[in-house]
C-alpha positions in Angstrom: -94.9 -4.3 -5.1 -97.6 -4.8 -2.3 -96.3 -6.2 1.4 -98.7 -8.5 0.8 -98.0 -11.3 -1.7 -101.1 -14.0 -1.2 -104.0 -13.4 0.5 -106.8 -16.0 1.6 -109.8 -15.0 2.4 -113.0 -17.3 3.7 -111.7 -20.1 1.8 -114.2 -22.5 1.4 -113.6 -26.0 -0.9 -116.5 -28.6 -0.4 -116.5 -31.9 -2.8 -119.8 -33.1 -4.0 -122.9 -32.6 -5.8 -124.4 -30.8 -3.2 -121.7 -28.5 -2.1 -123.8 -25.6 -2.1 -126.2 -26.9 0.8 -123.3 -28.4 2.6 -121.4 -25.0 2.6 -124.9 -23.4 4.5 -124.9 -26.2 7.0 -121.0 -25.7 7.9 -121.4 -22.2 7.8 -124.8 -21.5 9.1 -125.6 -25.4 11.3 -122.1 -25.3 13.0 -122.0 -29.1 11.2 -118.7 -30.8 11.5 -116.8 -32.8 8.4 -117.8 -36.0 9.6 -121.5 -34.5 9.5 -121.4 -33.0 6.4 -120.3 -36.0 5.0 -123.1 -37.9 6.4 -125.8 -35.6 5.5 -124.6 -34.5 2.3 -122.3 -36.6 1.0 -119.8 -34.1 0.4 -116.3 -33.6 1.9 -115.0 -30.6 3.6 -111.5 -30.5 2.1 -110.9 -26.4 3.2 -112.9 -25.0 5.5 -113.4 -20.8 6.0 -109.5 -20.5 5.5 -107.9 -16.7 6.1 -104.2 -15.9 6.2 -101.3 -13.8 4.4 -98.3 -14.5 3.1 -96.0 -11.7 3.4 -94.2 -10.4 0.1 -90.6 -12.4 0.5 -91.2 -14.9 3.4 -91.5 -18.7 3.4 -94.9 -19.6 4.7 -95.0 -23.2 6.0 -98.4 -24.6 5.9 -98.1 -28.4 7.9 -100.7 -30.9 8.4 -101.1 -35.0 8.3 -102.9 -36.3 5.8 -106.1 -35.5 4.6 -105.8 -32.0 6.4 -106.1 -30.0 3.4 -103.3 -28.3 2.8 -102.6 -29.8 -0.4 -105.9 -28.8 -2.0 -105.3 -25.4 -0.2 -102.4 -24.6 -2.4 -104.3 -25.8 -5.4 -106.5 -22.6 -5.0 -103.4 -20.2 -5.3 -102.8 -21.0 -8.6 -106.2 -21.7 -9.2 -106.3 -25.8 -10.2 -108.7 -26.1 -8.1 -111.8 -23.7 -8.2 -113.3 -22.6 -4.7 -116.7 -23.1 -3.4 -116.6 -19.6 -1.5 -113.9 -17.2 -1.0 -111.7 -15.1 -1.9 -108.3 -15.5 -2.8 -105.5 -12.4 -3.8 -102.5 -12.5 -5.4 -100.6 -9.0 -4.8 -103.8 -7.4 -5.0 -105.1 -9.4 -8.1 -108.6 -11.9 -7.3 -107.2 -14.7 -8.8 -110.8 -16.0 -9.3 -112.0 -13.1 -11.6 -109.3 -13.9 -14.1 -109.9 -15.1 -17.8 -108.1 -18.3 -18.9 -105.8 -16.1 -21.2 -105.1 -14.0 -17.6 -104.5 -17.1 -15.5 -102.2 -18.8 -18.0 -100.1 -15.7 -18.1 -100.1 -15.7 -14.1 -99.0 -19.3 -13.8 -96.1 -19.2 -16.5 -94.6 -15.5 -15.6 -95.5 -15.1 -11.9 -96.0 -18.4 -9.9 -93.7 -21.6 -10.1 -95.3 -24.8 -8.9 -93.1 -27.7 -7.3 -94.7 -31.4 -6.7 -93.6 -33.8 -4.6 -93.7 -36.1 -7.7 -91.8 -34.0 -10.3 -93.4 -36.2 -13.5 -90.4 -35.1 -15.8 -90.4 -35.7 -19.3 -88.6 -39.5 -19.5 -87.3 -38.7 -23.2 -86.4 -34.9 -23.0 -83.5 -33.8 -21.5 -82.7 -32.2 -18.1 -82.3 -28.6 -19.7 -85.3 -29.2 -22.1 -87.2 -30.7 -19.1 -86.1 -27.1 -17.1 -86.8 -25.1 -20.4 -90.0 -26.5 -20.4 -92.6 -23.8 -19.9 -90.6 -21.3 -21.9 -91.0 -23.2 -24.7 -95.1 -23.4 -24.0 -94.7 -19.8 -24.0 -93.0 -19.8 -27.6 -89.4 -18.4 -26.0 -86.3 -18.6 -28.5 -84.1 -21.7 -28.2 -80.9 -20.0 -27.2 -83.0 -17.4 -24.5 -84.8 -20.6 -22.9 -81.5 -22.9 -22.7 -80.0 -19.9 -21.8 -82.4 -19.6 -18.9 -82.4 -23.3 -18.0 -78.6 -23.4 -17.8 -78.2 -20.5 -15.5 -81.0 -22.0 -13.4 -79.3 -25.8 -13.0 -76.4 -24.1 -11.9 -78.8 -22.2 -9.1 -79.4 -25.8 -8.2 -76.4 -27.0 -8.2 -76.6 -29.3 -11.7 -74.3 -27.4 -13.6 -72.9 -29.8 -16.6 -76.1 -32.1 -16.5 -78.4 -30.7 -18.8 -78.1 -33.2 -21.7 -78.8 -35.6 -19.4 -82.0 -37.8 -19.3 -84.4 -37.6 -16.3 -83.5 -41.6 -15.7 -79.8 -41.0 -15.1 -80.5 -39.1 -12.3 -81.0 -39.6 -8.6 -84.4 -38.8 -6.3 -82.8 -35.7 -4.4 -81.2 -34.1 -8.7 -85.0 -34.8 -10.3 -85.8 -32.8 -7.3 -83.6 -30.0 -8.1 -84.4 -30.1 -11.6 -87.9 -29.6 -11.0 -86.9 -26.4 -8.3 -84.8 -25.4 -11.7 -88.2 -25.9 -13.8 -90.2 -23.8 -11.6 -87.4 -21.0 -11.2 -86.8 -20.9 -15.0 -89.8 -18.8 -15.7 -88.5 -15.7 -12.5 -91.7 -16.3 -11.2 -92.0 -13.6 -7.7 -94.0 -17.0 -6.1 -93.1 -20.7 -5.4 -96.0 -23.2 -4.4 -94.0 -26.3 -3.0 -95.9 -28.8 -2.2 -94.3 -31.3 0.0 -91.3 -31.6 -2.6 -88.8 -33.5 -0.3 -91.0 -35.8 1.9 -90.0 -39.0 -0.8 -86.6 -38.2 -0.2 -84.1 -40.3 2.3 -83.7 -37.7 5.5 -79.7 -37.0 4.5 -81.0 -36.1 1.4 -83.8 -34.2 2.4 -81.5 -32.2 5.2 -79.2 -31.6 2.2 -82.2 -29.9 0.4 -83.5 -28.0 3.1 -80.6 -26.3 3.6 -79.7 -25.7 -0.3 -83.9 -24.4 -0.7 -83.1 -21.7 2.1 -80.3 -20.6 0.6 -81.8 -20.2 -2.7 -84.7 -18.0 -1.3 -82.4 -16.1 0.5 -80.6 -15.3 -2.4 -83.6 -15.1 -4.9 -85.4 -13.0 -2.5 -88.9 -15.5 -3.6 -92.0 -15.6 -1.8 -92.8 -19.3 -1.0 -95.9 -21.4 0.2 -94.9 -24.3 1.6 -96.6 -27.5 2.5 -95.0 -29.9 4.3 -96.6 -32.8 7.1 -93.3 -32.4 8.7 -93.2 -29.9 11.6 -89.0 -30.5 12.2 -89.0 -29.0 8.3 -91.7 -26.7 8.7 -89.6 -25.1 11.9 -86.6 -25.4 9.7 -87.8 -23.6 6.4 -90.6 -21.4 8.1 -90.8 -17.7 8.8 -94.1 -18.8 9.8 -96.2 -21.6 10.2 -100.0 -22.9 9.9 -100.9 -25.9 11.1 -104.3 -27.2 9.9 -106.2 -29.7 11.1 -109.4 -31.4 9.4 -109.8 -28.7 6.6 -109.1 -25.4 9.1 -106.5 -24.1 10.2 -105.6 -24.4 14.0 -102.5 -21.9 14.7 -100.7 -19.5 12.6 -97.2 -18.0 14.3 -93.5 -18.1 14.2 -91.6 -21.2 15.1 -91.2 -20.0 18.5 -94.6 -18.8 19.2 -96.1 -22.2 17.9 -93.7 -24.3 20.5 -94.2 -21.5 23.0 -98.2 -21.0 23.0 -99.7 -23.5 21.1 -103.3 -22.7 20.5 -104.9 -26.0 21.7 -104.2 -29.7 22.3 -104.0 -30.5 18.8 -100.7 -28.2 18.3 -99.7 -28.8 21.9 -99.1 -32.5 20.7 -97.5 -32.4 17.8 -95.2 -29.4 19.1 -94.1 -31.6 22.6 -90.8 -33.2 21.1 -89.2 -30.4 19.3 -86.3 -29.1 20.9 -86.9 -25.9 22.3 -82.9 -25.2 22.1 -82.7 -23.0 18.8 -86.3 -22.2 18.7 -86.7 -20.1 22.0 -85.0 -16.2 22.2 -84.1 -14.3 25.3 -86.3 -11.9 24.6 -88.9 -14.2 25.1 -87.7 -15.1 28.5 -86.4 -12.4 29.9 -87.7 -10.8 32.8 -88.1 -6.7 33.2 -85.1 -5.1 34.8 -87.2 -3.3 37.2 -88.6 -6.5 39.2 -85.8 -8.3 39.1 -83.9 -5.5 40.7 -86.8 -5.4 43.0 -85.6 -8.8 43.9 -82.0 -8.1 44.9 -79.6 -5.4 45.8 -79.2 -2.6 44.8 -76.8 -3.0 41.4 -77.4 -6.6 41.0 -76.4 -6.4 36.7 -72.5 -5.1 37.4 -69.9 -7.1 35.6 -72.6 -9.4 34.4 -73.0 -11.5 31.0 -74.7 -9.8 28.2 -76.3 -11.6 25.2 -78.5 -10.1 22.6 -82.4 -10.0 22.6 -82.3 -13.1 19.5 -79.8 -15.3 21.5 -81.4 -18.8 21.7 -82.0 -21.1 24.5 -78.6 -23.2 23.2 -76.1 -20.0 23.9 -78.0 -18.9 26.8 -76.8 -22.4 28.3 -73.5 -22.2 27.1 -73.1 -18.7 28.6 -74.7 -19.5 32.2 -72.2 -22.5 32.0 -69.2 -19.8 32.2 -70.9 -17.4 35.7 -73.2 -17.9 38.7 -74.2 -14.5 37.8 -77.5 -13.6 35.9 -77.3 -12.5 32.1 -78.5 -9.0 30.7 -80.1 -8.9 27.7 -79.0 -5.8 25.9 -80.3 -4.4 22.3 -77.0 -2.2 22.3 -74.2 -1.8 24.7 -75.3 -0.4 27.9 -79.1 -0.7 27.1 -80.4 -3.2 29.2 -83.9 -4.7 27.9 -84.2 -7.6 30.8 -82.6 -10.2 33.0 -82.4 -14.0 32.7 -81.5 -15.6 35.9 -80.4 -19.7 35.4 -84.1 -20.1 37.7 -85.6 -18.7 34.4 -83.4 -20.4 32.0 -84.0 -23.2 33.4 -87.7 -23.6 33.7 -87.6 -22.4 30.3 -85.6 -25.6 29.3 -88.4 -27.4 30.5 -91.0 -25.7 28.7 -92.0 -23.4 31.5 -91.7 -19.7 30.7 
């Protein structure tokens, strides 16, 4: 199976009868969305959109309102149909697929989630779950079968002759996760499926999705407007802004080195504690030692290159002495001295 699992390329989706002329102007007149909707009355809802999403990962794609990324997912699956582009998925151009071919593709490879799950009020939970398998003619016994084993992924083992109306906000939720799993699709589009949910409940969710994935081993887009989730679920996020995207990175490279003043402000109150690694912080052995005596490092703490901000603090607590960042005993990679660690509390590196 390729590395690659999705692949976006140019993305272009303009609304309106003129789309055509209004795709020259942004791509050729530099106009802006607020322009193109003036002059053309058409809305920029994704504009010249490239990225990957690694076979396996969760890729968080996080924006407010009215950014786009919900009518950027839409083009995976193909929903909605792109104005320019090119999107891949492993290796197959969605776009130059037949109906028959893109049916097949969205019942046996890619698993949607909604953020309203518009279950069936007067089918059961494991009929609701057994849904698609039934579109696709499946035997009785193989699709309960199938739905079973998948509500007890989800935890709702015992509650598929339930209706949809007995159940709470945070179970329809997992019944639609069960729903899209049913299939063994190798993707899951989610598409901001616990932002109605009360916070404890969403936490709950969070933690019971990544879990899952772990387990599953599925390749997930993500869209959330929620950067504490996005940092929570994400391998890596995008953050898009008015249609484009603004920053793709890890967690810690979005809160370290946000690209401009957009992420910069919606990346100043996370806590940096979990999200920042020694290695990011260290300084080279070499000039550190240029600094001090001559064996400044004997008999001092050693952490690993991945420990976070958090137990950095709680081992500088314990010594006055710096810590050594080692890959493996007696390699040294770097130094952190509590100078360093501390400016790096503060958002200094």
């Amino acid at each position: 199976m390729p590395d690659d699992a999705i692949v976006c390329e140019h993305v272009w989706k303009i609304f309106g009868d003129r789309s055509a002329e209004a795709l020259e102007a942004a791509r050729n007149g530099g106009l802006t969305k607020d322009e193109i909707v003036e002059s053309f009355e058409c809305v920029v809802g994704v504009a010249d959109v490239d990225f990957t999403v690694r076979h396996g990962e969760i890729f968080c794609v996080m924006g407010l309102s009215g950014s786009g990324k919900s009518t950027l997912i839409r083009h995976i699956n193909r929903l909605i149909e792109p104005t320019a582009g090119r999107i891949l998925v492993y290796g197959e151009d969605v776009n130059r697929k037949s109906y028959e071919e893109l049916r097949l593709m969205r019942a046996e490879k890619i698993g949607m989630v909604f953020q309203h799950m518009a279950l069936f009020p007067h089918r059961t939970v494991r009929d609701n779950v057994a849904f698609g398998l039934e579109i696709r003619k499946v035997d009785i016994k193989e699709r309960h079968r199938a739905a079973d084993e998948k509500l007890e992924l989800v935890q709702l083992g015992g509650w598929g002759d339930r209706l949809p109306a007995e159940l709470s906000g945070g179970m329809q939720q997992r019944v639609g996760l069960a729903r899209a799993l049913a299939s063994d699709p190798v993707i899951l589009l989610m598409d901001e499926p616990f932002s109605a949910l009360d916070p404890l409940i969403r936490r709950q969710l969070q933690g019971e999705f990544l879990e899952l994935t772990e387990r599953l081993h599925k390749t997930t887009l993500f869209i959330t407007h929620d950067l504490d989730e996005a940092i929570r679920l994400g391998n890596r996020i995008a953050i898009m802004k008015d249609g484009r995207l603004s920053q793709i990175g890890t967690p810690e490279e979005i809160i370290t080195n946000p690209a401009d003043e957009y992420v910069a402000d919606f990346v100043q109150g996370i806590s940096r504690l979990k999200l920042i690694y020694a290695r990011t912080i260290m300084r080279p052995i070499d000039e550190h030692q240029a600094d001090g005596p001559a064996d400044p490092l004997d008999g001092c703490p050693t952490v690993p290159p991945d420990a976070t901000l958090n137990e950095l603090i709680d081992c500088a607590i314990e010594t006055d002495k710096p810590i050594v960042v080692e890959d493996e005993p007696g390699h040294a990679l770097g130094v952190i001295t509590k100078r360093t660690l501390l400016r790096s509390i503060q958002g200094e590196q």
